[in-house]
N, C-alpha and C positions, 0 to 999 in steps of 0.2 A: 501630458505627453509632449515630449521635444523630441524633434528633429535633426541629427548631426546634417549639416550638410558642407561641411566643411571641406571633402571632401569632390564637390561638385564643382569646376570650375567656373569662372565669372560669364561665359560665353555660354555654358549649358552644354556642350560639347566633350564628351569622354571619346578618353584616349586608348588607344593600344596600349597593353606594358610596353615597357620598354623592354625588356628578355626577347621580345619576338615579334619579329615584323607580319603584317598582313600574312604576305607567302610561307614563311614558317610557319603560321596558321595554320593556312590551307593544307599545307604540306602534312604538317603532323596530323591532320586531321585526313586526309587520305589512307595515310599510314593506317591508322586505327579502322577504317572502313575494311581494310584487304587482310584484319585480323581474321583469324577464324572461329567461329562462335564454337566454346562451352559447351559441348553438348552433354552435359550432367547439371551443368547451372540452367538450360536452356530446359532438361528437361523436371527439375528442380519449380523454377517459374511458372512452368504449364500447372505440373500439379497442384500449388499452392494458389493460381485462378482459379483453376474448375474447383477445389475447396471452397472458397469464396462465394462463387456462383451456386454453387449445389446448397450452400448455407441461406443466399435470396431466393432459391428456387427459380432460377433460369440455367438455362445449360448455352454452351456457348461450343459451336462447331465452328471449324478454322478449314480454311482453304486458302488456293496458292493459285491466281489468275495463271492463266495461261498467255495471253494478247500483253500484261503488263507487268508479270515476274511480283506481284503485290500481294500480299499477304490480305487476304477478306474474313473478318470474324462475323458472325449471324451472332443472336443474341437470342434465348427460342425462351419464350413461357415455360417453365418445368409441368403445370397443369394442360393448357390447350393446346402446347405444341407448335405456338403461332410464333412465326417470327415478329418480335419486336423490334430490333433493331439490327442496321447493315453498316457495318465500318468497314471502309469508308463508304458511303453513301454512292449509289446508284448512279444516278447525275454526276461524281466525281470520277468514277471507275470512266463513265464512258469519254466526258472530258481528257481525262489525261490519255486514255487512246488516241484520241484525236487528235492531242497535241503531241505525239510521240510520233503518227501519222506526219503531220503536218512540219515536224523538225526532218523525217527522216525527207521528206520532198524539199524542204527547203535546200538542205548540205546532201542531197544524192545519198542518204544512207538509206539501208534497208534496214528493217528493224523486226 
């Protein structure tokens, strides 16, 4: 097995293209945020999870914080019903409150 690294330069440091700078980045990638989702592909995706999930025998219920606009999936045993898993994890939900707290006191915003 070989390696191209031809392409890496002598410093180890990768560059932007050249087509677009940093802010053209940002930029286009803002743009693409304030698209509006699919909602046949969106709900396309769902179907084809819970397929998935119902095939490993867990079921997977979806909710939508309130305090952080985030999307929470539970992951539940299809036999006992017990929740197995929390994305994101518990400890992070209430962390990034906090720090959404703590930006809107820093800059006067309310949030």
């Amino acid at each position: 097995m070989s390696w191209d690294v031809a392409a890496v330069p002598v410093n180890g440091m990768m560059r932007y293209p050249e087509t677009q700078t940093g802010w053209q980045q940002a930029q286009a990638a803002a743009q693409a945020m304030e698209k509006k989702p699919d909602a046949a592909l969106a709900q396309k995706a769902i179907h084809d999870i819970r397929q998935f999930s119902n095939f490993l025998n867990r079921r997977l219920e979806y909710a939508i914080s309130q305090e952080t606009n985030q999307v929470i999936v539970k992951v539940i045993d299809g036999d006992t019903d017990k929740v197995i898993k929390v994305l994101p994890p518990e400890e992070l939900q209430r962390l990034h409150t906090r720090i959404r707290e703590t930006i809107g006191l820093l800059f006067d915003q309310t949030i």
